[in-house]
LUMVOMAR-340397 format. One record per residue (C-alpha): x, y, z; residue number from 1. Coordinates in Angstrom, 3 decimals. Each point is the difference from the previous one (the first is absolute). Layout:
BEGIN
@c1=X	c2=Y	c3=Z	pos=NUM
...
//
This chain:
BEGIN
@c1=-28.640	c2=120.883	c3=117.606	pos=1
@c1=0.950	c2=0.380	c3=3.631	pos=2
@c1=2.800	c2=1.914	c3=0.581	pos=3
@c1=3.270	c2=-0.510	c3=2.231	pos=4
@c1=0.422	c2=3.401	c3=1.267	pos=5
@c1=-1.219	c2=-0.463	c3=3.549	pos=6
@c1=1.238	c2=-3.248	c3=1.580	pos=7
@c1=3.642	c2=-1.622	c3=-0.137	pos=8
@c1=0.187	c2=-2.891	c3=-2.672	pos=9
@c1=0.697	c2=-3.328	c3=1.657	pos=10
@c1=2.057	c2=-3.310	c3=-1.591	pos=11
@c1=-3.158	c2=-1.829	c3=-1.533	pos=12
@c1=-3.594	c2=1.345	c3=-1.994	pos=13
@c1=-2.943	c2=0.097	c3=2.810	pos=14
@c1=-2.063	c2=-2.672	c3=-1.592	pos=15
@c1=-3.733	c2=1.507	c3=-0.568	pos=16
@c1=-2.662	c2=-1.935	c3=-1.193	pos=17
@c1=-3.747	c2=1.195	c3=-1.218	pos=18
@c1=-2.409	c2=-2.342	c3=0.788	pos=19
@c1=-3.047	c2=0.069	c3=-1.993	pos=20
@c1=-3.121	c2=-1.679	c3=-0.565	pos=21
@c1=-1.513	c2=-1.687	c3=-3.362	pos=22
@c1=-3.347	c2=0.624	c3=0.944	pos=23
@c1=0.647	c2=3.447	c3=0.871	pos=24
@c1=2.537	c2=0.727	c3=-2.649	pos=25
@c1=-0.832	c2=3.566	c3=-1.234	pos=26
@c1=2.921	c2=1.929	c3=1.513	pos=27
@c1=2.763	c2=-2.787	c3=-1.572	pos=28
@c1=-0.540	c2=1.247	c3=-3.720	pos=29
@c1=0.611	c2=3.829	c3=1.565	pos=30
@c1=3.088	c2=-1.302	c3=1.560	pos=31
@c1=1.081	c2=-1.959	c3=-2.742	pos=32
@c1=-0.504	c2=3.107	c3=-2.133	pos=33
@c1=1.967	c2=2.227	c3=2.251	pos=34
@c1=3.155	c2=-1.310	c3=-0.118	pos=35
@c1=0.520	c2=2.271	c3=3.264	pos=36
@c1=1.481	c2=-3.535	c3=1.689	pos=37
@c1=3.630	c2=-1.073	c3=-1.165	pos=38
@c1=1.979	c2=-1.621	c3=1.285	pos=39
@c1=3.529	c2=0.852	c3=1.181	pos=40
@c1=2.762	c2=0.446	c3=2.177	pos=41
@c1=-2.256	c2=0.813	c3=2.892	pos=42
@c1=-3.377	c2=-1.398	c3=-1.019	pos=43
@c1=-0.820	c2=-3.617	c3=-1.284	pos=44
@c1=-3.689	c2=-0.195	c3=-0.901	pos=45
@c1=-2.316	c2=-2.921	c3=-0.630	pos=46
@c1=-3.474	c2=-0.727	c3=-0.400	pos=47
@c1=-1.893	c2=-2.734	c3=1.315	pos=48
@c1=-3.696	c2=-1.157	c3=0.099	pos=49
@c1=0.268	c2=-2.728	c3=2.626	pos=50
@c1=1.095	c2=0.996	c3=3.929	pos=51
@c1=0.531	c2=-3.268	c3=0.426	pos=52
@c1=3.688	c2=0.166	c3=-2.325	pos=53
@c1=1.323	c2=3.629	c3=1.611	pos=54
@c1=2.321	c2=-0.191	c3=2.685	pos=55
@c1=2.909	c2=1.793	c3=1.327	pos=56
@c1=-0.972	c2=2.799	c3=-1.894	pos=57
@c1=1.118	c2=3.659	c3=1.589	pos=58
@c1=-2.827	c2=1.052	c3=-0.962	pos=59
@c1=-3.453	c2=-0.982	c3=-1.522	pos=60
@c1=-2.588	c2=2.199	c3=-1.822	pos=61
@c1=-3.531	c2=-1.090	c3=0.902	pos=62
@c1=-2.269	c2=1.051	c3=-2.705	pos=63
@c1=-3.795	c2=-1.027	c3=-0.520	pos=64
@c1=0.898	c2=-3.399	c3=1.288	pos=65
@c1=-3.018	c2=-1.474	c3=0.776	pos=66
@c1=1.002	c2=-3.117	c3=2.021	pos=67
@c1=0.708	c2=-0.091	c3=3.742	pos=68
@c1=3.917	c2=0.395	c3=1.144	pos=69
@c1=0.174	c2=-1.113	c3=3.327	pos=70
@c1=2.710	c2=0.193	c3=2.713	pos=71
@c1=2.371	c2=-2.999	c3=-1.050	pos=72
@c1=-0.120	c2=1.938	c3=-3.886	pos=73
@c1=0.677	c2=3.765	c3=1.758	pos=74
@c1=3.073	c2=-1.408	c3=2.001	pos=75
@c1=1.389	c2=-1.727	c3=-3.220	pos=76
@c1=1.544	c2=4.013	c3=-1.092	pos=77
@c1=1.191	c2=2.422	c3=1.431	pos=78
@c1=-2.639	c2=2.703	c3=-0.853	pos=79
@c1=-3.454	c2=-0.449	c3=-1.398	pos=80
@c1=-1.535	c2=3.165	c3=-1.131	pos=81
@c1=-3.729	c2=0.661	c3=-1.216	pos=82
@c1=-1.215	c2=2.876	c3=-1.663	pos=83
@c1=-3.450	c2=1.075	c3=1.150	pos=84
@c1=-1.324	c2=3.396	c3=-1.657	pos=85
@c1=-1.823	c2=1.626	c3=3.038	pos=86
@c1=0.982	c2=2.236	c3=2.615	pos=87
@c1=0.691	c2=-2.984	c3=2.695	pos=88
@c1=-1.331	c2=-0.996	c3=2.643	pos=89
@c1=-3.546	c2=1.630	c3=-2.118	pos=90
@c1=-0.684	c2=-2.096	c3=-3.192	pos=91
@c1=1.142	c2=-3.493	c3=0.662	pos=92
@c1=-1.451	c2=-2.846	c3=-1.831	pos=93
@c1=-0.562	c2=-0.569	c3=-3.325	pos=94
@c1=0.006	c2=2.512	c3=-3.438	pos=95
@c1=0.598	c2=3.021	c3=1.692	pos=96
@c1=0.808	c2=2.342	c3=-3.019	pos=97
@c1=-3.564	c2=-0.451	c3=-0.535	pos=98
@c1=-1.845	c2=0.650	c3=2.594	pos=99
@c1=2.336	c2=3.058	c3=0.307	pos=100
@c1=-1.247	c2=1.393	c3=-3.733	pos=101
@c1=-3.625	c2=-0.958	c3=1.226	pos=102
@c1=0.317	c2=2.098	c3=3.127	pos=103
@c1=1.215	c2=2.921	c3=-2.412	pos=104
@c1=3.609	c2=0.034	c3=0.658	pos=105
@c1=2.696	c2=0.824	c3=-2.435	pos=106
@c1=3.109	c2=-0.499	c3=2.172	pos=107
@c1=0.340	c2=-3.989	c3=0.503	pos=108
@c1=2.757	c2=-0.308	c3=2.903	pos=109
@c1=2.698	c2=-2.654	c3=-0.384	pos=110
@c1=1.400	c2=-2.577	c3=2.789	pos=111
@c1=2.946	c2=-2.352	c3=-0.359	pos=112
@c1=-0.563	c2=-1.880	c3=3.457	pos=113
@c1=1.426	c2=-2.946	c3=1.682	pos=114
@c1=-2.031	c2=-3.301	c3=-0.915	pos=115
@c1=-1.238	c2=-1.104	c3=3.086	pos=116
@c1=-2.113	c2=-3.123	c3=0.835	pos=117
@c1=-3.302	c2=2.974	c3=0.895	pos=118
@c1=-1.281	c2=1.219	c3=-3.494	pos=119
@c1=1.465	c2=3.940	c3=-0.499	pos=120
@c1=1.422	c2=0.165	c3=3.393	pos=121
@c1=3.300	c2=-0.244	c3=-0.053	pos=122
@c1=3.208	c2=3.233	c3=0.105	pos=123
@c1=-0.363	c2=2.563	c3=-2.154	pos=124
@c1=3.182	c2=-0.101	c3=-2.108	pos=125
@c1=-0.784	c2=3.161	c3=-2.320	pos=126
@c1=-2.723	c2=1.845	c3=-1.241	pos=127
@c1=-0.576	c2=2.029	c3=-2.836	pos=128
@c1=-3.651	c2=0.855	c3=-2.755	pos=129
@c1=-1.248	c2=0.597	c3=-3.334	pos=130
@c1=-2.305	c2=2.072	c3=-1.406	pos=131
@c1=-2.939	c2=-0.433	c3=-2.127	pos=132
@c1=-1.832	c2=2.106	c3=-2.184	pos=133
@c1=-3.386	c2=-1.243	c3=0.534	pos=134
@c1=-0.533	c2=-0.893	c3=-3.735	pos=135
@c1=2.127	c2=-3.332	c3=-0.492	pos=136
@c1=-1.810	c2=-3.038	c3=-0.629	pos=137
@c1=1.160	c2=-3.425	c3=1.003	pos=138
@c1=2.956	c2=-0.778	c3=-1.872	pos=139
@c1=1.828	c2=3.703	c3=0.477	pos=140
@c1=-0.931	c2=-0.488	c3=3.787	pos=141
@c1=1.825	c2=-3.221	c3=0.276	pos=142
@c1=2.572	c2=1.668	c3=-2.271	pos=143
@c1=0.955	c2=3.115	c3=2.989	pos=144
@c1=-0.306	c2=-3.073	c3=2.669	pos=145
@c1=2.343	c2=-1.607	c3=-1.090	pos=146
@c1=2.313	c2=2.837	c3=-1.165	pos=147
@c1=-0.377	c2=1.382	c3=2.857	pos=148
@c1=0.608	c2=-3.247	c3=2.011	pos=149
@c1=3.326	c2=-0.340	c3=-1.868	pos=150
@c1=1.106	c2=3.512	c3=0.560	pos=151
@c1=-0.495	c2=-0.818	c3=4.136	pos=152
@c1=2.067	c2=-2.923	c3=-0.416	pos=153
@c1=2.964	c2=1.527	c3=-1.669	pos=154
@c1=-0.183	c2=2.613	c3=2.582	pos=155
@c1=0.065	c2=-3.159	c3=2.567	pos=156
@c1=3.067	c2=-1.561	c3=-1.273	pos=157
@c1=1.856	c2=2.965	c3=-0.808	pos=158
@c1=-0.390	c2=0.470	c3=4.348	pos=159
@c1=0.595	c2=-3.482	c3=0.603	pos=160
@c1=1.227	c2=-1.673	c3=2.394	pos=161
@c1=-0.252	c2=3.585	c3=1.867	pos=162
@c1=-3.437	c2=0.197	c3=0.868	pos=163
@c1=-1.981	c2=1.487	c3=2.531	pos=164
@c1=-3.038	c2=-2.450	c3=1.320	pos=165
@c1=-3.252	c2=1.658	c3=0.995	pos=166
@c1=-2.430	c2=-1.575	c3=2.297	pos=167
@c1=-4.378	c2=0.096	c3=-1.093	pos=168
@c1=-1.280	c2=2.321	c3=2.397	pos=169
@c1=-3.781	c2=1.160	c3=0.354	pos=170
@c1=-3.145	c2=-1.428	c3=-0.887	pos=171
@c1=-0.724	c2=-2.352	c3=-2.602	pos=172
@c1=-2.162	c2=-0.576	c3=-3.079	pos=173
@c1=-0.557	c2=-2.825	c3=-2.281	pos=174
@c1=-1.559	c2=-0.296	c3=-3.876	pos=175
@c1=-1.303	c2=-3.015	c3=-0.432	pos=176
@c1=0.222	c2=-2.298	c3=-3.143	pos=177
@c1=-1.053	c2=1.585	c3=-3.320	pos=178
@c1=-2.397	c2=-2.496	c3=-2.430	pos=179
@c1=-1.969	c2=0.635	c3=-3.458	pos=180
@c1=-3.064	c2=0.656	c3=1.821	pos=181
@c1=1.740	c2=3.323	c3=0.940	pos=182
@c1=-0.159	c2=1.248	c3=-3.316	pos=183
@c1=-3.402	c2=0.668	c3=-0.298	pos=184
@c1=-1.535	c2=3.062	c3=-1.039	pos=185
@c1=-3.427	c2=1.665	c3=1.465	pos=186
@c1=-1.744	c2=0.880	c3=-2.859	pos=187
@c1=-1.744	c2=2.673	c3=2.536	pos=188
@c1=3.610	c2=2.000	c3=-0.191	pos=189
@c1=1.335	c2=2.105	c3=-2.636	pos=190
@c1=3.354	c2=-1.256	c3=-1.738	pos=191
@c1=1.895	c2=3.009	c3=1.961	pos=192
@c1=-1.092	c2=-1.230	c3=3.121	pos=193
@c1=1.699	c2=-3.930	c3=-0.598	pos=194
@c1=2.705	c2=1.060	c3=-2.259	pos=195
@c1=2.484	c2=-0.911	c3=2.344	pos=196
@c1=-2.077	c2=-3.679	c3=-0.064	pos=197
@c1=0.524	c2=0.040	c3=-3.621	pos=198
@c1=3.443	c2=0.655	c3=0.144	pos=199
@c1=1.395	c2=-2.635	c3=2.111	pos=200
@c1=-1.802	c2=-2.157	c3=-1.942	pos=201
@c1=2.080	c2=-2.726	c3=-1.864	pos=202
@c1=-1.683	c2=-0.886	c3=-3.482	pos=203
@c1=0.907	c2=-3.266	c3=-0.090	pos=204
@c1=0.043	c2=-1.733	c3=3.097	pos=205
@c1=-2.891	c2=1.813	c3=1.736	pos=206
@c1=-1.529	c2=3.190	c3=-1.653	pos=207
@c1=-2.806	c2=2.456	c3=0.898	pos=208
@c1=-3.343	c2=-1.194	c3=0.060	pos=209
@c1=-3.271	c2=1.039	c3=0.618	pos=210
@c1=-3.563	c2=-2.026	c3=0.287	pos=211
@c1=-3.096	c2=1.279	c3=-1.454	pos=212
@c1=-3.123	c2=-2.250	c3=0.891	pos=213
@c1=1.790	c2=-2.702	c3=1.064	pos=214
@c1=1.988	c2=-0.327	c3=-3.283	pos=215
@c1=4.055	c2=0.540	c3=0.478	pos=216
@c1=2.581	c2=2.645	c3=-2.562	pos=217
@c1=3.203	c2=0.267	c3=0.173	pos=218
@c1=1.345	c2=3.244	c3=-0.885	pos=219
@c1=3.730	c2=0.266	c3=-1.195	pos=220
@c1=1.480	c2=3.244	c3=-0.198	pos=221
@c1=3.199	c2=1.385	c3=-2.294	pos=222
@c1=1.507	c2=3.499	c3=-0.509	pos=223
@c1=-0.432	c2=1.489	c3=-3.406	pos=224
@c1=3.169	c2=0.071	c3=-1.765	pos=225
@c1=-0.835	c2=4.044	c3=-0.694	pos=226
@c1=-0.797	c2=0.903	c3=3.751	pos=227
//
């Protein structure tokens, strides 16, 4: 929980909402979980799954919300913040923890930046990372994301409203969209060579797969309990 040591206390909780998508919804059962978010004399959180019912918020927490917020929805709060995990302006665009772990990184930077009507372009509020072993699978990656995500917040609020804004500077990159066809596997490669690919993998919604003669396998892939 955010603490109060570093900014003056005023008459009335800063109202701060999380805004969060049903179709995107893996990081609400993490924050759920967490119980990091209670409210009190200087916090009052909420969650919503619909843009369209937040206003006057002090602040709103833009995460994996998958519809457009344009310009009439950004003026509706005082501060709309998005957390991107890339080293900004490099890595905009869409599942960057990903494409990070395929590139062979281990430290996955975290933004908090002003929401701005360009995609990943706005202030840089605060930044911080995690770290990754290189052996988590799917679930335990999404588990440091969002720990990790939470942990940058607190950090964020425990500032707040005293915050120093930091402009994108330098060139650019972008990762594009991530689909099921990106899981598959060559079977020309050894399974060191795409365990990364593996590991990103989700079971469920779209797992590893190869094609052998024009015949399609999926392969799912679990930790053994004694490993």
């Amino acid at each position: 929980m955010p603490s109060n040591s570093s900014r003056t206390r005023r008459a009335t909780p800063y109202l701060v909402t999380f805004l969060l998508d049903r179709a995107n919804n893996w990081i609400e059962g993490h924050l759920l979980q967490s119980k990091a978010f209670v409210s009190d004399k200087t916090y009052r959180f909420t969650i919503s799954h619909d843009h369209s019912e937040v206003s006057d918020r002090d602040i709103v927490f833009i995460l994996g919300y998958t519809r457009i917020l344009d310009k009439s929805f950004l003026s509706k709060n005082h501060l709309n913040v998005v957390i991107h995990e890339s080293d900004l302006p490099l890595g905009k665009g869409f599942a960057p923890v990903q494409w990070q772990i395929l590139e062979g990184k281990k430290e996955i930077p975290i933004c908090l930046l002003e929401a701005g009507e360009q995609v990943d372009s706005g202030d840089i509020l605060f930044k911080s990372s995690f770290i990754l072993s290189g052996y988590e699978l799917y679930d335990e990656i999404r588990a440091a994301q969002a720990k990790a995500t939470f942990a940058a917040i607190s950090e964020f609020l425990n500032l707040f409203p005293n915050i120093t804004r930091t402009r994108q500077s330098g060139g650019d990159s972008f990762y594009r969209r991530r689909t099921p066809k990106d899981g598959e596997l060559n079977i020309d490669k050894t399974i060191r060579e795409q365990f990364d690919l593996l590991r990103i993998g989700n079971n469920e919604l779209w797992p590893s797969f190869f094609c052998v003669d024009g015949k399609k396998y999926l392969l799912k892939i679990y930790k053994s309990e004694d490993s």
